[in-house]
C-alpha positions in Angstrom: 38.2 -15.5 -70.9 37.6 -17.8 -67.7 35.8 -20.7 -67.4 34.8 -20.2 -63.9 31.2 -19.4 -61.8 31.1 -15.6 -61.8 27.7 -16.3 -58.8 30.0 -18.2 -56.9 32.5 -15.6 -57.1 30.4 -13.0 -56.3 29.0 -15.0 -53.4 32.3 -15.5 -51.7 34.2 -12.9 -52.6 36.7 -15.3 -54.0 38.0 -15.5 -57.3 40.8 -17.7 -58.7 43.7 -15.6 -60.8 46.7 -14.5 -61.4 48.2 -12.2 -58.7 49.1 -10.0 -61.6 45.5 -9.4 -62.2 44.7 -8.8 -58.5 43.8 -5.3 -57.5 46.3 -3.7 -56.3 44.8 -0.8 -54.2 41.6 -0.9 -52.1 40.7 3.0 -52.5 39.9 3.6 -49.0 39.4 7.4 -49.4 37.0 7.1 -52.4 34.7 4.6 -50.8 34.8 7.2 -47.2 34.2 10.5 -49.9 31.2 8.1 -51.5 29.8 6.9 -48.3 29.7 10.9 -47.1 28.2 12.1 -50.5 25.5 9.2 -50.3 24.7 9.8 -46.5 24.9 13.5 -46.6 21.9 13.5 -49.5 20.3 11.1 -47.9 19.7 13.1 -44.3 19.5 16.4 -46.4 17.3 15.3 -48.9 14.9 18.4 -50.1 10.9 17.2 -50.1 9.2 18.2 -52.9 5.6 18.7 -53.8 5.7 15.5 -56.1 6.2 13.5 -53.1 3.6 14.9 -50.8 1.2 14.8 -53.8 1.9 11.1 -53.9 1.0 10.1 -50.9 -2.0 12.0 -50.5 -3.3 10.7 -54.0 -2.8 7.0 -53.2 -4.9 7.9 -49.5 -7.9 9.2 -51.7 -7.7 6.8 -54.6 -8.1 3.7 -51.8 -11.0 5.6 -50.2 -12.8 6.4 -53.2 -12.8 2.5 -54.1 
């Protein structure tokens, strides 16, 4: 186990190890593939009835008040 700051680590992307327990690949394709999946649902994404229901209920519950 390390004794070290794991914030700190996180913060500046530095951590103190062995090269051994580096990582030895950066994944380059599977970041592009999840970057594609995430953008493509997010410029596709379907609107539902739920989400016009909640915005027109949140419109008449402030101007019943």
């Amino acid at each position: 186990m390390h004794r070290e700051n794991l914030v700190r680590s996180m913060v500046a992307s530095f951590k103190i190890a062995e090269p051994k327990e580096g990582i030895r690949r950066s994944y380059l394709w599977l970041r592009i593939i999840i970057l594609m999946g995430i953008t493509t649902y997010w410029i596709d994404y379907p609107e539902s009835d739920l989400m016009t229901t909640s915005k027109t209920c949140g419109a008449n519950w402030t101007s019943q008040s």
